[in-house]
C-alpha positions, 0 to 999 in steps of 0.5 A: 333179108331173113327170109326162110323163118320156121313156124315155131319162130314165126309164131314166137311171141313178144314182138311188139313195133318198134317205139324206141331202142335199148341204147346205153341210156334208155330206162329199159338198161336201168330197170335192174334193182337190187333186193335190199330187203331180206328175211334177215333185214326185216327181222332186225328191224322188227327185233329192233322195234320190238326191243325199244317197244318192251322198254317204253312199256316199261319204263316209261308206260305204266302196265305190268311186266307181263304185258310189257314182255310181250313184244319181246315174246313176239320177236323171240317166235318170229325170229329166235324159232327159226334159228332154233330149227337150223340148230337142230339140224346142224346137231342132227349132222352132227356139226358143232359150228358157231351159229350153235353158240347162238341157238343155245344163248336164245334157249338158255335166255329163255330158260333164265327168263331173261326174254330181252337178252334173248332178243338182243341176241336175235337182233345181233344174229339177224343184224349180222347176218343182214350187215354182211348182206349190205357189205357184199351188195356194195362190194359187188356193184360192178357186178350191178354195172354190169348186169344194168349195161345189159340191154333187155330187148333185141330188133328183129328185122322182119318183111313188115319192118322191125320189131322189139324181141326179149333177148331169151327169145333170140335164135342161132341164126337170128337176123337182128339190126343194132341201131346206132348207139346200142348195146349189141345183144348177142354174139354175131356176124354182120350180114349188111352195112358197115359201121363201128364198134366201141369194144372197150369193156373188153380191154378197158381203154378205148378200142373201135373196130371196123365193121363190114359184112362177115366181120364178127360182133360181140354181145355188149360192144356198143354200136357207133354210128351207123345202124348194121344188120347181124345174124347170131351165131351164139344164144344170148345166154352163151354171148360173150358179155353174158359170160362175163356176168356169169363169172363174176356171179360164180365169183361172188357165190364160190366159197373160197379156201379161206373161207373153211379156214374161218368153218375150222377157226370156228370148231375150236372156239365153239367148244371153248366157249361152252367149256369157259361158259361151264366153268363160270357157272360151275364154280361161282354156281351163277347161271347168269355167268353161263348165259352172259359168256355164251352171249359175248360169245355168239359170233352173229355170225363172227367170221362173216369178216372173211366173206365180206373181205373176199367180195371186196377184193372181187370188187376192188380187182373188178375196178382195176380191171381184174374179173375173179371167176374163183375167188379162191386165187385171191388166197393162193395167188401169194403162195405161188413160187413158181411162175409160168409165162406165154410168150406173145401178148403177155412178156411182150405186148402182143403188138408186133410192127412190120419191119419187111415186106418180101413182093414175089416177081409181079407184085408191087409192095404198096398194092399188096399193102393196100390189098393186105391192109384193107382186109385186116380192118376187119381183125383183131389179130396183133399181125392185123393191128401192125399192118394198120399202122404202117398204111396209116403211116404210109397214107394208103387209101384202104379200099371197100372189103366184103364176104370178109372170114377169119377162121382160127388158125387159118388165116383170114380171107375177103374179097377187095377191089373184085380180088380174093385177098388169102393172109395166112402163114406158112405152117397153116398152109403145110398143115393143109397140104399145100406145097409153098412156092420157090418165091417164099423166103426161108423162115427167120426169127421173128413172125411173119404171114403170107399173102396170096392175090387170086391164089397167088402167092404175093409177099411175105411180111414179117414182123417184131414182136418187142417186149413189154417195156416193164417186163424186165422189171417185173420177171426181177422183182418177183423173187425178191419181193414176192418169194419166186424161186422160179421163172419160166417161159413157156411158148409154141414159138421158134427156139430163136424168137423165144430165146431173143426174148428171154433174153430180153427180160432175164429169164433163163429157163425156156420151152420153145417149140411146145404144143398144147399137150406139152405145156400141159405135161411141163405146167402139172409137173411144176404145179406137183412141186410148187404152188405154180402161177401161169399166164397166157392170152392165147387158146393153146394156153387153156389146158396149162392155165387148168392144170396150174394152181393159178391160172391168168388170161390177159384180155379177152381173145379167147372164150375158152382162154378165159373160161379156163382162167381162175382170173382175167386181167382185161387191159393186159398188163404185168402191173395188172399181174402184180396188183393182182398179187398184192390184192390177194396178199392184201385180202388174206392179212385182212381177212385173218385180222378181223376173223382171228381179232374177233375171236382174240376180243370175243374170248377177252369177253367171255372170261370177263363174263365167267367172273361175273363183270359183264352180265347177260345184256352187257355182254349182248352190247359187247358182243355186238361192237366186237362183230361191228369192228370185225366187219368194218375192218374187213371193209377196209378191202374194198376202199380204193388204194392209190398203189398196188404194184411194186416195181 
């Protein structure tokens, strides 16, 4: 019970009697919307309109031109003025971009008194930019998944009985119940009751875990079926499942490399066409020829090709499980010739089996089993995983589990059957001074943890970690069908464990033994020499994924793992790696394609206009098509591929 509540809690508003829940289906998780309609939206349609209104007037009513032109006049001051000002402001800094092309195309239309080719042109700008806002709404829909899956509200347990919160009202400490099939609100620990939980968002496949008192939960697990009390111990805002949304955000927003590569494409056009647009009037003495090579020229914008692309690898990584926090790997992750590899979890499946167990004088193997094996249900740990199974196999009956606790790097403690059950291993307990009794086995290649029963040294279990059955495949088709010249493992493991797997998987260069300061000093030295790939799942891994130029988290095991990531493969797997390679490979071909093709017709266009074949209106209509097929290529990132990898 939660008893002890501050006044400024108590008087928290916002808490209304229970009448329903948040669960996966519930209209609260639905009420999410997207904003299809902006400035830019209305303004074409408004531009649109006004256009179809001019030529009913004129051709089909019978006023006068002048008023006929009024619509027109309309559409140039609601949406030609503010481009106008943006214009100003870029010659103020002194910036001579592509979005130029088009306030001097609206000034000029003006000038001539060619008023509808100075609205076609806020119709193509506006219309563009509205298309590229359309394209990254559909290119981020997981992103929309996502935040729609989000419960709003939290159940508070109170003396009175349970009440709704808003999650932006929620404490550290907070006593919360999650009934059964709701998304759990915040990161937490269970404080009564024991249950279920479907954490698959986090690996993509299935994945329940057992629930007791002590164990922890995670914002966006969905509970099974039995209601449990929770106490939090993150802010909502700082949860786990908030964390991913964050980043996916941050993905859609950062701006990656490519893209100043499209900023430095554009300060070279600009100039050209203002040079091929004066030559054209300058030598037949037309200024229509000006007008009409300035419109063609009008990009509207012409490269918002590349930002769609890149949104669109995001979404097409996001469907394959791959969540992008800096989009801009999705350029550099192809030109990486050296790759850097963790050793358990990554070339190795992070899922060792128990292949002895060692009982010290008293302990019989099937009681520490049951004891060892009836706490690690409540742990995720890859050791825990494995004595799992070999209880399952061995048809043991697990026992009741409370005061459960797994500090990392510490081990893992509870209470069974009235017996203090310790798992840890051996360099944890020399590094808290604890003396290890005659009865342990001297270490071996392989992993292994300790039992203790009562804080009394029990067994010793150890274990093999195998390789990934594709790992061998992937380290050798690296250099031949992606350019590696180098490839390293990198671990903290033993010098025999790491060298058993090297050999497994045809790597020769290997650091064993290696702190998290010494894997940071190998990694920036690589990373000084060669663009420099890194992957690892586990916390020591985060500094080298930050000093790497590409750094890659497998799974979600550790926050800070994944917040020092520049990409997170959620199901943690190689194809994953290697799908995330032709996925920026893939990006970066087509981005460039439809940027660089744009350009290549734009100028096709524009020479066309200097000698007169295409005048203003014409060149609009051109100029318009050539921006359409730029970003429908460039969507052409987002549509599903039946195969990516290639090994």
């Amino acid at each position: 019970m939660h008893e002890d509540r501050s006044p400024a809690s108590a008087a928290r508003a916002g808490r209304i009697p229970v009448d329903g829940n948040s669960s996966p289906d519930s209209g609260e998780a639905r009420k999410i919307r997207p904003a299809f309609f902006s400035s830019e939206t209305i303004i074409a349609v408004i531009a649109t309109v006004s256009i179809l209104l001019y030529l009913i007037l004129r051709y089909l009513v019978s006023v006068s031109p002048s008023m006929a032109t009024i619509p027109l006049y309309v559409i140039l001051v609601i949406g030609g003025v503010p481009i106008l000002f943006d214009l100003a402001h870029q010659l103020i800094k002194r910036e001579l971009g592509t979005d130029v092309l088009a306030g001097l195309a609206i000034v000029t239309s003006v000038m001539l008194g060619e008023y509808l080719v100075g609205a076609i042109i806020v119709l193509m700008f506006s219309g563009g930019i509205a298309l590229e806002q359309y394209a990254t709404h559909r290119a981020s829909s997981v992103l929309d998944a996502l935040a729609r899956r989000m419960p709003r509200i939290a159940h508070i347990k109170l003396e009175s009985g349970i009440a709704e919160i808003p999650l932006d009202q929620i404490s550290i400490g907070e006593i919360l119940i999650v009934l059964p099939h709701e998304y759990c609100p915040v990161d937490a620990i269970v404080v009564e009751g024991h249950g279920t939980m479907d954490e698959s968002y986090l690996t993509g496949e299935p994945f329940e875990m057992s629930k007791a008192p002590g164990s922890p939960v995670l914002s966006g697990a969905i509970n099974g079926e039995s209601a449990i009390t929770i106490r939090a111990t993150k802010l909502p805002i700082d949860s786990r499942y908030a964390k991913i949304m964050q980043v996916m955000a941050e993905a859609e927003q950062n701006r990656p490399q490519l893209r100043r590569l499209g900023d430095r494409l554009g300060a070279w056009y600009t100039p050209a066409a203002l040079i091929i647009a004066g030559l054209g009037w300058a030598l037949s003495g037309d200024s229509d020829r000006f007008l009409a090579v300035i419109v063609i020229a009008t990009p509207c914008p012409l490269l918002i090709a590349i930002p769609v692309a890149v949104i669109g690898a995001i979404s097409l990584a996001a469907r394959r499980g791959i969540i992008i926090k800096n989009p801009a790997v999705l350029e550099q992750i192809d030109k990486c010739r050296t790759l850097i590899f963790d050793k358990t979890g990554t070339l190795t499946y992070g899922r060792p089996e128990l292949t002895e167990v060692i009982c010290a004088t008293g302990f019989l193997k099937e009681e520490v089993l049951v004891l060892a094996a009836s706490l690690e249900q409540y742990s995720k740990h890859p050791l825990a995983l494995a004595l799992l199974k070999t209880a399952e196999h061995d048809q043991l009956e697990l026992q009741p589990v409370s005061e459960v606790s797994e500090k990392p790097g510490h081990g893992m403690r509870g209470i069974v059957k009235g017996r203090a059950i310790q798992i840890t291993g051996r360099g944890a307990l020399i590094g808290e001074g604890v003396e290890l009794p005659e009865a342990v086995p001297p270490p071996t290649t392989g992993l292994e943890c300790l039992i203790y029963i009562d804080s009394v040294y029990a067994a010793a279990f150890r274990f093999r970690d195998e390789p990934r059955h594709d790992s061998s495949s992937f380290v050798g088709h690296l250099s031949p069908r992606h350019g590696v010249n180098k490839v390293m493992l990198l671990s903290g493991d033993r010098e025999s464990e790491v060298d058993y797997l090297a050999g497994k998987v045809g790597i020769t260069e290997v650091h064993s033994g290696k702190s998290p300061e010494d894997k940071v000093a190998i990694v920036t030295e690589e990373a000084r020499r060669a663009p420099t790939l890194f992957v690892g799942d586990g916390i020591n891994d985060a500094p080298a994924m930050q000093a790497a130029t590409v750094g890659v988290a497998f799974g979600q095991n550790s926050d800070i793992t994944s917040e020092a990531a520049d990409a997170v493969i959620m199901d943690a797997s190689l194809r994953r790696v290697d799908e995330l390679i032709h996925i920026g490979q893939r990006m970066r071909v087509i981005a460039l394609q439809s940027a660089v093709g744009g350009m290549g017709l734009s100028l096709v266009g524009m020479f066309l206009a200097a000698f007169g074949y295409l005048p203003p209106v014409a060149g609009a209509v051109t100029q318009e098509v050539i921006d359409v097929l730029a970003v429908l290529n460039a969507l052409r990132v987002t549509l599903p591929v039946s195969e990516l990898a290639d090994f």
